[in-house]
N, CA and C atoms of all chains as a GROMACS GRO file, in nm:
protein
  555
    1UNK      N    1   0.083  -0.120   0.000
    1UNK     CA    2   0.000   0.000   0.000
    1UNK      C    3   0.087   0.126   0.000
    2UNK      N    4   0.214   0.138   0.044
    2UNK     CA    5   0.283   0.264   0.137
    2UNK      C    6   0.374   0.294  -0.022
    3UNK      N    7   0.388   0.148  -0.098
    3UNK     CA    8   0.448   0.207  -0.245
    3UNK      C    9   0.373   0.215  -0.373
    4UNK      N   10   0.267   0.189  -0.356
    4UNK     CA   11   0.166   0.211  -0.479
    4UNK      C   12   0.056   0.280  -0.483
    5UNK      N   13  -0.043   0.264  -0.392
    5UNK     CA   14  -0.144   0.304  -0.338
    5UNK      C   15  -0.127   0.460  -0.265
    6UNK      N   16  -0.086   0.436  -0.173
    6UNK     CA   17  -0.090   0.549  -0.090
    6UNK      C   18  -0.014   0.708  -0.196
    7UNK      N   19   0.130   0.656  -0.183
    7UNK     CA   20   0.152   0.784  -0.321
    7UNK      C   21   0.059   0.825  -0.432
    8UNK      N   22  -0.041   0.732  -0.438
    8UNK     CA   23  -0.119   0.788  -0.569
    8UNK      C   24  -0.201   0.927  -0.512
    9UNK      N   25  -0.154   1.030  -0.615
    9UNK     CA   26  -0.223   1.176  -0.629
    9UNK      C   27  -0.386   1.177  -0.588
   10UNK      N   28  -0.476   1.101  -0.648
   10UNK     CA   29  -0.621   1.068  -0.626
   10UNK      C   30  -0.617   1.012  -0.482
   11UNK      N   31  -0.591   0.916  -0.454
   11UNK     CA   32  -0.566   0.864  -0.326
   11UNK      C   33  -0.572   0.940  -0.211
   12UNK      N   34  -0.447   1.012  -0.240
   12UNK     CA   35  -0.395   1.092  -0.148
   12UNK      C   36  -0.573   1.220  -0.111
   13UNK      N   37  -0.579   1.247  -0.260
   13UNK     CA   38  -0.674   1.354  -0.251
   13UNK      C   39  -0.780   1.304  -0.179
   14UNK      N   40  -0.853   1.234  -0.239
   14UNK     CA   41  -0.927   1.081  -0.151
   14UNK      C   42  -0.953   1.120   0.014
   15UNK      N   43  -0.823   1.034   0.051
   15UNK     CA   44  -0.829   1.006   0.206
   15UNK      C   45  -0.864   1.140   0.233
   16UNK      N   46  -0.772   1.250   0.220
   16UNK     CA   47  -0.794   1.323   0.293
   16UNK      C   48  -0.896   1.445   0.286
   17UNK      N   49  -0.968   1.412   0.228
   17UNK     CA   50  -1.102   1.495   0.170
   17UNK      C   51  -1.209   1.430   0.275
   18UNK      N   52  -1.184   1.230   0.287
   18UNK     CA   53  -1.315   1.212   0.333
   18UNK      C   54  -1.272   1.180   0.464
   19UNK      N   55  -1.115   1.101   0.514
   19UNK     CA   56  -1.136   1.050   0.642
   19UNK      C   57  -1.023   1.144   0.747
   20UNK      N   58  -1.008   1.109   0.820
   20UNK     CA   59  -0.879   1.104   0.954
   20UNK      C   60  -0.812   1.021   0.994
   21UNK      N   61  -0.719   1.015   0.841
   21UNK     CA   62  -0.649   0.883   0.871
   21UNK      C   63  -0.513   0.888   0.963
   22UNK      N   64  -0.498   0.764   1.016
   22UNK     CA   65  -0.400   0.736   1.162
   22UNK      C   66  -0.359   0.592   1.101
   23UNK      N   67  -0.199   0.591   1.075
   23UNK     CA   68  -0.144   0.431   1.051
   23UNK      C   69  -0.141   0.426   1.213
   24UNK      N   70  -0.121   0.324   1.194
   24UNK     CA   71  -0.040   0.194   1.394
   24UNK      C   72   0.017   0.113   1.298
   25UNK      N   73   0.154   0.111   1.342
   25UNK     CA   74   0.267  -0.011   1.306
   25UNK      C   75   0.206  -0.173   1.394
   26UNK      N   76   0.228  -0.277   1.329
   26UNK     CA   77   0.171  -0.426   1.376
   26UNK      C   78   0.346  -0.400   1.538
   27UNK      N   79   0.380  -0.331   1.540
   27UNK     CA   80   0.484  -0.328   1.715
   27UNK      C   81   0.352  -0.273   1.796
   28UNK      N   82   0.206  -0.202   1.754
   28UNK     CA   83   0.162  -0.180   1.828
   28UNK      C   84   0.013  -0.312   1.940
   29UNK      N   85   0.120  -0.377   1.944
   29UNK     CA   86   0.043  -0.489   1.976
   29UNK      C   87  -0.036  -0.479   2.081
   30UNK      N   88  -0.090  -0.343   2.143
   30UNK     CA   89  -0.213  -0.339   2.253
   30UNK      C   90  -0.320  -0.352   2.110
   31UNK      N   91  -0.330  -0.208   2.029
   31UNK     CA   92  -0.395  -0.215   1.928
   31UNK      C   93  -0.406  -0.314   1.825
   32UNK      N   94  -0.334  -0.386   1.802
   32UNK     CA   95  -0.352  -0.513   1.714
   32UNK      C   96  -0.454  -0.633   1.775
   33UNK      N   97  -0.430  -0.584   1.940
   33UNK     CA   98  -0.504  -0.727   2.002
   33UNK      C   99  -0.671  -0.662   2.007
   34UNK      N  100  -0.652  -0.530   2.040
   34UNK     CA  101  -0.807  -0.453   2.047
   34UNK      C  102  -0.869  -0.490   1.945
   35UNK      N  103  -0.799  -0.484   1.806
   35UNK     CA  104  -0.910  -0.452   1.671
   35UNK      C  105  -0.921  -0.609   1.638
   36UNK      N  106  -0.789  -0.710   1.691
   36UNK     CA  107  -0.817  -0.858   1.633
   36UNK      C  108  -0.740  -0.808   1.505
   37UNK      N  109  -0.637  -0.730   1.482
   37UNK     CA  110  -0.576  -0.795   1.350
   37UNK      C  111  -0.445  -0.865   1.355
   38UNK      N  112  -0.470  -0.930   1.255
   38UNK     CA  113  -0.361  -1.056   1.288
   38UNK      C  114  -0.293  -1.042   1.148
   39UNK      N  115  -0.349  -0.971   1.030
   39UNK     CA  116  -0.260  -1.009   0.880
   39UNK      C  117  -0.241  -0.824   0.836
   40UNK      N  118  -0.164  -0.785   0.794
   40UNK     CA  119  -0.139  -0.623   0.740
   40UNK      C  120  -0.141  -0.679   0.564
   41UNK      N  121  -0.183  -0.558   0.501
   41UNK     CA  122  -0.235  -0.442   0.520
   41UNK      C  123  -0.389  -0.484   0.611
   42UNK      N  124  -0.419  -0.438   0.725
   42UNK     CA  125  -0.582  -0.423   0.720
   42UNK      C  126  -0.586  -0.289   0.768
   43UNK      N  127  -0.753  -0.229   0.697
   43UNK     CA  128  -0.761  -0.120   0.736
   43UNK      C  129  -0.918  -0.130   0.758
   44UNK      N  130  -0.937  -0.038   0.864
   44UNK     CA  131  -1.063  -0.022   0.928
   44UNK      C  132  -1.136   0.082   0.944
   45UNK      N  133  -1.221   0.091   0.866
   45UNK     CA  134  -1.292   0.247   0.856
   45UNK      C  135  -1.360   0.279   1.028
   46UNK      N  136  -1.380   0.371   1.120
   46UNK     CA  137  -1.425   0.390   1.270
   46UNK      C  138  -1.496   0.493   1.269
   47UNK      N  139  -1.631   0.496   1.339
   47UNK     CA  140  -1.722   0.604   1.309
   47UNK      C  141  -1.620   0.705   1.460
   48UNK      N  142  -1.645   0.815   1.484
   48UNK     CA  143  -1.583   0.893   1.617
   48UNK      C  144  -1.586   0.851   1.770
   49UNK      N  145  -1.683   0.755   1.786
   49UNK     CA  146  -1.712   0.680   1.923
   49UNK      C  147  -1.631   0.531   1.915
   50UNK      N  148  -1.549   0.504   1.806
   50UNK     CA  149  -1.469   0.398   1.760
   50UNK      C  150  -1.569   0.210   1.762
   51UNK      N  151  -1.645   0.287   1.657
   51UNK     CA  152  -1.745   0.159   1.641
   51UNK      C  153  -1.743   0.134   1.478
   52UNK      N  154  -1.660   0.046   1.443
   52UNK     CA  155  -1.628  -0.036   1.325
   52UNK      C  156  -1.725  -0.046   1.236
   53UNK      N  157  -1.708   0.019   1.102
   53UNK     CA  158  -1.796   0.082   0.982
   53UNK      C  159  -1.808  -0.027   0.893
   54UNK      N  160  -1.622  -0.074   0.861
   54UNK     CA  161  -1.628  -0.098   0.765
   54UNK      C  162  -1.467  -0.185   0.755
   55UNK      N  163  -1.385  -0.316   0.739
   55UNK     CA  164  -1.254  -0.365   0.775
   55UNK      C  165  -1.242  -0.410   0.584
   56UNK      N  166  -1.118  -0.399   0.577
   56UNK     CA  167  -1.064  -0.406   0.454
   56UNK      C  168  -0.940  -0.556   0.480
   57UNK      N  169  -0.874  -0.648   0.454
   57UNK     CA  170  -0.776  -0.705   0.452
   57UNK      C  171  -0.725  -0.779   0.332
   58UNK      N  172  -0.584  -0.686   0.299
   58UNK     CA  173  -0.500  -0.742   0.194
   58UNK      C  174  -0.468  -0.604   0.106
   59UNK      N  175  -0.425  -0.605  -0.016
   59UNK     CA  176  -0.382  -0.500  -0.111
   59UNK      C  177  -0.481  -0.472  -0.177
   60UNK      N  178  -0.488  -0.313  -0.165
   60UNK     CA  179  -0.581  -0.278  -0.285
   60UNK      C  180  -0.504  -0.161  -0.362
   61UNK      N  181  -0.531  -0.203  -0.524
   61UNK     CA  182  -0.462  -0.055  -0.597
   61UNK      C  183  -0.533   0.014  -0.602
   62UNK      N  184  -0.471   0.138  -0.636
   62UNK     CA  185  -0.588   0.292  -0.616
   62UNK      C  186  -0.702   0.285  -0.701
   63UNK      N  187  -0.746   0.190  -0.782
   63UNK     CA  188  -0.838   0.204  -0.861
   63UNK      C  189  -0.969   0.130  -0.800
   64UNK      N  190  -0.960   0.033  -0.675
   64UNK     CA  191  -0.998  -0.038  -0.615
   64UNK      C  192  -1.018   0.055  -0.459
   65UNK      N  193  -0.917   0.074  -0.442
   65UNK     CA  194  -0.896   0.167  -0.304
   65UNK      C  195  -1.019   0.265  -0.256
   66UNK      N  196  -0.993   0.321  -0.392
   66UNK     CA  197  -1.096   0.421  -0.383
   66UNK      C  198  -1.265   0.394  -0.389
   67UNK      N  199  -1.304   0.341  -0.492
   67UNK     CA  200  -1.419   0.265  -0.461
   67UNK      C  201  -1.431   0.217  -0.398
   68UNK      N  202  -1.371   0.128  -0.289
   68UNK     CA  203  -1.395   0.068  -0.168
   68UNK      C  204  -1.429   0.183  -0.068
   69UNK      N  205  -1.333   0.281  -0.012
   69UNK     CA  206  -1.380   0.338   0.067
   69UNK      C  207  -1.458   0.458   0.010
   70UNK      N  208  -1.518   0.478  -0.077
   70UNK     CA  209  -1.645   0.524  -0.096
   70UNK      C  210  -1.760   0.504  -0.004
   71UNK      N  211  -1.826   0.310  -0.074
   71UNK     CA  212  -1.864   0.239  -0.006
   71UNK      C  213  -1.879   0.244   0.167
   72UNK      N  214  -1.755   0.255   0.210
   72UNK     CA  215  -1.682   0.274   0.341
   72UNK      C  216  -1.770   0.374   0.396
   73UNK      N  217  -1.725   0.462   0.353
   73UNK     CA  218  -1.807   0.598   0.397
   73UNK      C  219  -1.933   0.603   0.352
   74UNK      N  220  -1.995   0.557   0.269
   74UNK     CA  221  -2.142   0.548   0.227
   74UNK      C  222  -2.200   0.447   0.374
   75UNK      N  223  -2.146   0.352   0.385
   75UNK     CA  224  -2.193   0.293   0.518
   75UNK      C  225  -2.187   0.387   0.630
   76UNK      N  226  -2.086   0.471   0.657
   76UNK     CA  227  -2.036   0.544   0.808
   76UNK      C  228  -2.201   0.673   0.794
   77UNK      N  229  -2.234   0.704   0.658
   77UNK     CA  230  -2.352   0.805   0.693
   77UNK      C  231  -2.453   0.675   0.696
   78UNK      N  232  -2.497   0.624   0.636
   78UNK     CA  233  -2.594   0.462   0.705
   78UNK      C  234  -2.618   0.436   0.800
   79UNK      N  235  -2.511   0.430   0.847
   79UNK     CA  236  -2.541   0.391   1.016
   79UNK      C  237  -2.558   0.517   1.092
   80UNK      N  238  -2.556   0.633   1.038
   80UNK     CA  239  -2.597   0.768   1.100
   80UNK      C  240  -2.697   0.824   1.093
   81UNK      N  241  -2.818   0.732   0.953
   81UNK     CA  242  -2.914   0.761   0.879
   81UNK      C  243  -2.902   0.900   0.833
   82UNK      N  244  -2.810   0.918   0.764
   82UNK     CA  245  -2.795   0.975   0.654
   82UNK      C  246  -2.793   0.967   0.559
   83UNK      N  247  -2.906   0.949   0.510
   83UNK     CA  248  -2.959   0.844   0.404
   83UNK      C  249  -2.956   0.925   0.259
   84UNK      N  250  -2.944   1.066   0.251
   84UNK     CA  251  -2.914   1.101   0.123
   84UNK      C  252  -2.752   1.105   0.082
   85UNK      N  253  -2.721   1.167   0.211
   85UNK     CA  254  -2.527   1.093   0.152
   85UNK      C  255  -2.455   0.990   0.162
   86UNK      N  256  -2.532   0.910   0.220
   86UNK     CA  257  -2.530   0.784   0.211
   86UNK      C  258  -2.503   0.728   0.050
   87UNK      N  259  -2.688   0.769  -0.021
   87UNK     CA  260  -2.697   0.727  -0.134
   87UNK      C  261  -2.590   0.771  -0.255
   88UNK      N  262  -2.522   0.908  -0.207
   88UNK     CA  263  -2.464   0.992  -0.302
   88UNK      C  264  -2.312   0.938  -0.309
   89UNK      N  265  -2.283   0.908  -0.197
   89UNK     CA  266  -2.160   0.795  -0.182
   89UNK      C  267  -2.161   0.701  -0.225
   90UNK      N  268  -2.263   0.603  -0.247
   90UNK     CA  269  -2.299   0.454  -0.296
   90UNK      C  270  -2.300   0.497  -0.490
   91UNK      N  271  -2.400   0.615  -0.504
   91UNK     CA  272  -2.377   0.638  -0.641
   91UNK      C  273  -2.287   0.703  -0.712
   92UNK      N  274  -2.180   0.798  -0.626
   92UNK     CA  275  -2.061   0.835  -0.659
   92UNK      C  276  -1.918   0.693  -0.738
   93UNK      N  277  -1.900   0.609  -0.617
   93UNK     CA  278  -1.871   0.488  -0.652
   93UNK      C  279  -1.924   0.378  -0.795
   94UNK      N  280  -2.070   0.391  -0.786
   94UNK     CA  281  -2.067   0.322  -0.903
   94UNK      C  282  -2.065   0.380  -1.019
   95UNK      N  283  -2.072   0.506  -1.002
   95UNK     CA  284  -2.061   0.593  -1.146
   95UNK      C  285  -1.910   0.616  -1.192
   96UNK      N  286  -1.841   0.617  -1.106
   96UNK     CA  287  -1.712   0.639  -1.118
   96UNK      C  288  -1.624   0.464  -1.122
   97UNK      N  289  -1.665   0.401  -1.073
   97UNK     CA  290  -1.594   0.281  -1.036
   97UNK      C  291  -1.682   0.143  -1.112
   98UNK      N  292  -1.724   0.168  -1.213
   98UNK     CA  293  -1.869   0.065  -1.232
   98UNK      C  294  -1.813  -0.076  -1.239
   99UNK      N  295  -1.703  -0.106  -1.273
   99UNK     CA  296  -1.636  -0.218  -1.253
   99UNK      C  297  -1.517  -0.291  -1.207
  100UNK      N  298  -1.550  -0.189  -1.079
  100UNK     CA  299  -1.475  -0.229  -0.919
  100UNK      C  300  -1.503  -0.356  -0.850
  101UNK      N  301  -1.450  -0.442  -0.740
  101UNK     CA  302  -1.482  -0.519  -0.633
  101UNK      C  303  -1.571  -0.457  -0.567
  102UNK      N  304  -1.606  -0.298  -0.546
  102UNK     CA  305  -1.690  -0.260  -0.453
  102UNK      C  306  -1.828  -0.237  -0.468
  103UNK      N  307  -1.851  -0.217  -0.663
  103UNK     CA  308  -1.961  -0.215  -0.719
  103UNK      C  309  -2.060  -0.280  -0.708
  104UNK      N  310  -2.081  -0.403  -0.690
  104UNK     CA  311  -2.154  -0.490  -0.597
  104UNK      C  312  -2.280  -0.419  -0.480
  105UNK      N  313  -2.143  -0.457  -0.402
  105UNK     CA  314  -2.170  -0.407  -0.243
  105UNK      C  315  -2.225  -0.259  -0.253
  106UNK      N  316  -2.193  -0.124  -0.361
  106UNK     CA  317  -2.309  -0.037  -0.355
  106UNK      C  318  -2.443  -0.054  -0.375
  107UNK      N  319  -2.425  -0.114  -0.503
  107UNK     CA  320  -2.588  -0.189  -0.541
  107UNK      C  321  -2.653  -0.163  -0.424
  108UNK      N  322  -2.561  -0.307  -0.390
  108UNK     CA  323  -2.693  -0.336  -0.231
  108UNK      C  324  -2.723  -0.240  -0.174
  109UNK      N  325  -2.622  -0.164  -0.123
  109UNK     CA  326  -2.629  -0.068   0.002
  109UNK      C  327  -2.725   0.023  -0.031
  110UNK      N  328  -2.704   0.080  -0.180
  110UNK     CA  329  -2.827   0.198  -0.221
  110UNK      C  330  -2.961   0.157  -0.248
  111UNK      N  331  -2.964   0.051  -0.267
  111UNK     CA  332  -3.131  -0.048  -0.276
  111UNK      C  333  -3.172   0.019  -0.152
  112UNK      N  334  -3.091  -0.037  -0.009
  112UNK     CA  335  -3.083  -0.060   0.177
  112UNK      C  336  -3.150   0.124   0.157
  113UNK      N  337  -3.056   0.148   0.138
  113UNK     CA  338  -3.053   0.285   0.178
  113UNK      C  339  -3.167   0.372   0.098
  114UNK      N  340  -3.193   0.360   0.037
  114UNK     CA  341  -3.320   0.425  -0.077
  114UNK      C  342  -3.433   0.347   0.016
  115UNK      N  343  -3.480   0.197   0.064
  115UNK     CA  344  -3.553   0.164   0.090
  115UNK      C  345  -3.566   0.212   0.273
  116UNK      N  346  -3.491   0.257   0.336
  116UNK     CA  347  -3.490   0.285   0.493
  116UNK      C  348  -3.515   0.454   0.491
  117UNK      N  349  -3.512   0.528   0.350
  117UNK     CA  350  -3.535   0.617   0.324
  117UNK      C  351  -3.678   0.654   0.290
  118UNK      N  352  -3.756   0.555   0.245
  118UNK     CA  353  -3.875   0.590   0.187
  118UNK      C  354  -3.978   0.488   0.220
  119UNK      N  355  -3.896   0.393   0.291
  119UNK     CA  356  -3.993   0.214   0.280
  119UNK      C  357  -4.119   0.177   0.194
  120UNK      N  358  -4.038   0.210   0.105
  120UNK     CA  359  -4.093   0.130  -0.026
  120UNK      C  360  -4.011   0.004  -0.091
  121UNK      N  361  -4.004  -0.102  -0.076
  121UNK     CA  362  -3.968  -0.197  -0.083
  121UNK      C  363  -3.911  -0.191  -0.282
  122UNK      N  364  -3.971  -0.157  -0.324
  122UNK     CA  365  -3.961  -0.139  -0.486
  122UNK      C  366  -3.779  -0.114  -0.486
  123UNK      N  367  -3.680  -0.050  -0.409
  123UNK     CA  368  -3.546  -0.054  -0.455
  123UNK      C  369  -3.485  -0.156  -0.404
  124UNK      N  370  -3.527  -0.215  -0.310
  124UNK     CA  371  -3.494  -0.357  -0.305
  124UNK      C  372  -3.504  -0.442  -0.380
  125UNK      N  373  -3.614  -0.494  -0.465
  125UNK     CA  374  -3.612  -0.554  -0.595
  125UNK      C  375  -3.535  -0.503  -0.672
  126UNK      N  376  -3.526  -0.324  -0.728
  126UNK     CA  377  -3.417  -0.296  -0.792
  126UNK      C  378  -3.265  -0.334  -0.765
  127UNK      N  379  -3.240  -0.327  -0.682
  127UNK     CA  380  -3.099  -0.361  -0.656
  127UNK      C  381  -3.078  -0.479  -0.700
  128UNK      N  382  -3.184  -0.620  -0.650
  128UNK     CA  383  -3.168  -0.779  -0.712
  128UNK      C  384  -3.173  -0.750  -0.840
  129UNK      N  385  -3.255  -0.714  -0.888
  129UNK     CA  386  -3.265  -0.729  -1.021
  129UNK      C  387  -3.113  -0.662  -1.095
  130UNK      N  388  -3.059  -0.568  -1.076
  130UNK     CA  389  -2.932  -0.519  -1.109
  130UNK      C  390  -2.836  -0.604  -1.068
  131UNK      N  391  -2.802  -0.668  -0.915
  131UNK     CA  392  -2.711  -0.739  -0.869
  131UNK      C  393  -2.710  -0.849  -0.983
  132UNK      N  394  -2.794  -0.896  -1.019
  132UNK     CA  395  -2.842  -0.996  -1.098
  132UNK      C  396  -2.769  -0.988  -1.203
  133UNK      N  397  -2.818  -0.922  -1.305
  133UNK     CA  398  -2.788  -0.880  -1.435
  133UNK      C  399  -2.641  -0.845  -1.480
  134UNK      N  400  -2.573  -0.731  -1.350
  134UNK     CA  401  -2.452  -0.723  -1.370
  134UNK      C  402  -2.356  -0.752  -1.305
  135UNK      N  403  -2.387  -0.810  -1.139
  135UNK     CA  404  -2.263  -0.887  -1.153
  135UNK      C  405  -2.307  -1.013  -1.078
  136UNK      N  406  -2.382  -1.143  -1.147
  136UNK     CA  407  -2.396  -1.280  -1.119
  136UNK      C  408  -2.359  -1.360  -1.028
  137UNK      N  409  -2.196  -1.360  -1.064
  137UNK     CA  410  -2.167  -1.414  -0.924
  137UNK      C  411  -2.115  -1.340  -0.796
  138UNK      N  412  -2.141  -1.260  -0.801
  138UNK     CA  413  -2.104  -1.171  -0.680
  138UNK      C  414  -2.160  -1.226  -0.545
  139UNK      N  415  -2.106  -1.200  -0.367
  139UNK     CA  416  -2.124  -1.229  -0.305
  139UNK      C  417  -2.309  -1.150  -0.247
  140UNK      N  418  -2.304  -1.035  -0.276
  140UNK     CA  419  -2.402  -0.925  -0.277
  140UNK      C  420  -2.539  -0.995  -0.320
  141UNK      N  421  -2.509  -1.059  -0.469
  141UNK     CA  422  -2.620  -1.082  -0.561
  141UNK      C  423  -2.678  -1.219  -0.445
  142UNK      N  424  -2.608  -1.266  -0.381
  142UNK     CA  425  -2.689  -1.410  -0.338
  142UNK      C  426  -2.773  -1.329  -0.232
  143UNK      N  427  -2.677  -1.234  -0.111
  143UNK     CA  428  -2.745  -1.156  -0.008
  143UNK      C  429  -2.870  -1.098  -0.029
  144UNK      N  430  -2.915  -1.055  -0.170
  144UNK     CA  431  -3.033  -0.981  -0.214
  144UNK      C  432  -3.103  -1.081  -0.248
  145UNK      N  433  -3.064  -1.201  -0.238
  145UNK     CA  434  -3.201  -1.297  -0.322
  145UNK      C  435  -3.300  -1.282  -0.247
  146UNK      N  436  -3.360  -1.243  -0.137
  146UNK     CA  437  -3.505  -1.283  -0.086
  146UNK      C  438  -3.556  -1.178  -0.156
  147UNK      N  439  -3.479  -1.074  -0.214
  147UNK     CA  440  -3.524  -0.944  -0.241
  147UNK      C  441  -3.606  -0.974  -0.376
  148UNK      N  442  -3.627  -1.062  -0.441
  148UNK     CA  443  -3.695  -1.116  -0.578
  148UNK      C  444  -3.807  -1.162  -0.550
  149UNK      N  445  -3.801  -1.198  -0.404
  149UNK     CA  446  -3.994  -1.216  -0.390
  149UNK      C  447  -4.110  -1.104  -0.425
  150UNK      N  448  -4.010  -0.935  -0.364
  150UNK     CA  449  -4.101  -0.812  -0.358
  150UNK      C  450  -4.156  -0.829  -0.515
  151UNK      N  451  -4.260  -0.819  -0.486
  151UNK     CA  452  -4.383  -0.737  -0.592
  151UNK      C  453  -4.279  -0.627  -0.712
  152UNK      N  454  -4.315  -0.656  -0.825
  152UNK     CA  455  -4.265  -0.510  -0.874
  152UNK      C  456  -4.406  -0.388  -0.917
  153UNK      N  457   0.610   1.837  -0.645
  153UNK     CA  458   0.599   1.826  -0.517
  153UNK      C  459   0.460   1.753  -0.520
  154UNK      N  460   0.580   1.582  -0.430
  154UNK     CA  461   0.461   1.494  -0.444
  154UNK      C  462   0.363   1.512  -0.314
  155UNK      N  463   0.247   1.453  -0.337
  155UNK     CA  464   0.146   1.457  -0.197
  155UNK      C  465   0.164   1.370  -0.132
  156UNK      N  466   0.145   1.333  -0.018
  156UNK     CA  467   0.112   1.227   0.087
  156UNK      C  468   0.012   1.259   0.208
  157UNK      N  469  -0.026   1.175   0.205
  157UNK     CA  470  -0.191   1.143   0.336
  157UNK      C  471  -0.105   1.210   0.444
  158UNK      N  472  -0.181   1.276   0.511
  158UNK     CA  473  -0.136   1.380   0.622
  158UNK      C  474  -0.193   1.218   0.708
  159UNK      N  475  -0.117   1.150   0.766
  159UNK     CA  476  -0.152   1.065   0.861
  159UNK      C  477  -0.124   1.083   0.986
  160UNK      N  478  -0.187   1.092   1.103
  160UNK     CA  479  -0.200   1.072   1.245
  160UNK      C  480  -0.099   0.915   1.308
  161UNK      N  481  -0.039   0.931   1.402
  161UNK     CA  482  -0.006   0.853   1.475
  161UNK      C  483  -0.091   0.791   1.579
  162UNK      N  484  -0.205   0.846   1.638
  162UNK     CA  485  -0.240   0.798   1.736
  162UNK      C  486  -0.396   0.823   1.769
  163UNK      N  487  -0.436   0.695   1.795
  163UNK     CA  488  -0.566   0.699   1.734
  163UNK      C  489  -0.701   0.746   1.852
  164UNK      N  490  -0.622   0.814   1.943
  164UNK     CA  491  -0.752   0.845   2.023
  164UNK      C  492  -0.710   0.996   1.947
  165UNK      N  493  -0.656   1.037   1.916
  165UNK     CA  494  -0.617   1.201   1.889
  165UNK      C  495  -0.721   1.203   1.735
  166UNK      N  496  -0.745   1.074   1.646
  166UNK     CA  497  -0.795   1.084   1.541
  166UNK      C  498  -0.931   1.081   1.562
  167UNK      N  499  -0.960   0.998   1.652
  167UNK     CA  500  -1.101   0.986   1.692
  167UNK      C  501  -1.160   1.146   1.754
  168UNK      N  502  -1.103   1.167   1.809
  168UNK     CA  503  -1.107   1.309   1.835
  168UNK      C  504  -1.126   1.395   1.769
  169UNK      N  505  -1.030   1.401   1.660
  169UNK     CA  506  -1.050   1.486   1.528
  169UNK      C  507  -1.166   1.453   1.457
  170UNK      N  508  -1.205   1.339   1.434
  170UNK     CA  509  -1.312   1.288   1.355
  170UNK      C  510  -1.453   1.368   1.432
  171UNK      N  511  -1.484   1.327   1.568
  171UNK     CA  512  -1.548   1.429   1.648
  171UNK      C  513  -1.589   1.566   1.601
  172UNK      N  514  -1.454   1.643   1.569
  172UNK     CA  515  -1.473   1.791   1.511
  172UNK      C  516  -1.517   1.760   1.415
  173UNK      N  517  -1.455   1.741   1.326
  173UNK     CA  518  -1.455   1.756   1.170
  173UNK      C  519  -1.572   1.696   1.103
  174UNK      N  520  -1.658   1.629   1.206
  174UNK     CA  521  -1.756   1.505   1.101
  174UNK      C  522  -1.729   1.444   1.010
  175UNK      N  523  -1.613   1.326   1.003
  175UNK     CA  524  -1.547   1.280   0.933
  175UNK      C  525  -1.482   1.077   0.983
  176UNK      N  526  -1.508   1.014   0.909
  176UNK     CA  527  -1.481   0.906   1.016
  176UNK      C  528  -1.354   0.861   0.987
  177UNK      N  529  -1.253   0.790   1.069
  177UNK     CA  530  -1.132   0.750   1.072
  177UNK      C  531  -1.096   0.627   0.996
  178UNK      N  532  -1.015   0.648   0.914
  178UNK     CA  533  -0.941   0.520   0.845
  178UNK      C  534  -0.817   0.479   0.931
  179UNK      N  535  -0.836   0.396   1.003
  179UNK     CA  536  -0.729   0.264   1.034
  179UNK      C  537  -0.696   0.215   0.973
  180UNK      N  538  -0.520   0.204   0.961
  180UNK     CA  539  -0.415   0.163   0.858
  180UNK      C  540  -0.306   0.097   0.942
  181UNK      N  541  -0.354  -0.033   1.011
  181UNK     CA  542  -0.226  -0.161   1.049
  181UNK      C  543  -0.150  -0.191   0.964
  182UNK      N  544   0.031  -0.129   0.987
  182UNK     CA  545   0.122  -0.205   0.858
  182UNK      C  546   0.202  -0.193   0.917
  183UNK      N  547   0.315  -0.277   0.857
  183UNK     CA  548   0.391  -0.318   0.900
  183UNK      C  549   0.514  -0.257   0.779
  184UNK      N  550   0.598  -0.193   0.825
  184UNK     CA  551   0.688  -0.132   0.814
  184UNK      C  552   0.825  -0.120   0.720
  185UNK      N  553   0.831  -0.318   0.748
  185UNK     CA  554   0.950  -0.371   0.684
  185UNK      C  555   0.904  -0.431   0.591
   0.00000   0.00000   0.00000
């Protein structure tokens, strides 16, 4: 991450636009035992009361990076019910990233999030029906299957 | 003049910051060598 990733210009712009980022070296073994990490790179998105958003483990290049913690932060307003920047984060990512690892996992989240916004069940089917179509085998697309019962 | 992530050392000081700023914290465990 510290020679590919992180130097990248976007990246850089990235982090520090959306988070407060803090490395800990794996010597910091109070913190390694707190969070349970046992393999580096991991990184862990933390809302301000240090309640776990969102855990990442292994390499990601900046083209990945970034769409992931989109996502990341599309969850951290979620769980704040902030449900329009929520969505704007989830659709920032897939407009920009449409064929990322993280593209998936917006789907879902903006279905979640459109539907806890309005409870209308109708973007829940949307999302299956998209998870579906574009990315098959994805882990996401199985999570949404009950979502194919809703009515359209 | 390249950029780099203004990163924090220590993570109650980030949590803190995150507090102000309305902003949530990226945790970055690595290892060095």
């Amino acid at each position: 991450m510290g020679a590919v990733t992180y130097p990248n210009e976007q990246v850089v712009k990235f982090v520090d636009y959306n988070f407060v980022p803090v490395q800990i070296e794996v010597s910091n073994t109070a913190l390694m035992s707190q969070f349970k990490v046992n393999w580096t790179p991991t990184i862990i998105v933390l809302d301000a009361d240090g309640n776990e958003v969102h855990r990442v483990v292994g390499f990601l290049p900046p083209e990945e990076f970034i769409p992931t913690f989109m996502v990341a932060k599309g969850k951290w307003y979620f769980n704040a019910e902030q449900q329009p920047e929520a969505q704007g984060m989830f659709d920032e990512a897939l407009r920009g990233y449409p064929d990322s690892s993280a593209a998936a996992e917006a789907v879902f989240f903006l279905g979640v999030s459109r539907y806890k916004m309005t409870h209308d069940p109708k973007p829940l089917r949307e999302a299956y029906e998209t998870l579906t179509a574009k990315f098959p085998g994805s882990e996401w697309t199985k999570r949404a299957a009950p979502y194919r019962l809703i009515p359209q | 003049m390249a950029l780099n992530i203004g990163w924090l050392d220590d993570l109650a000081k980030a949590k803190d910051r995150a507090g102000q700023t309305g902003k949530p914290v990226l945790l970055d465990f690595f290892n060095p060598k």
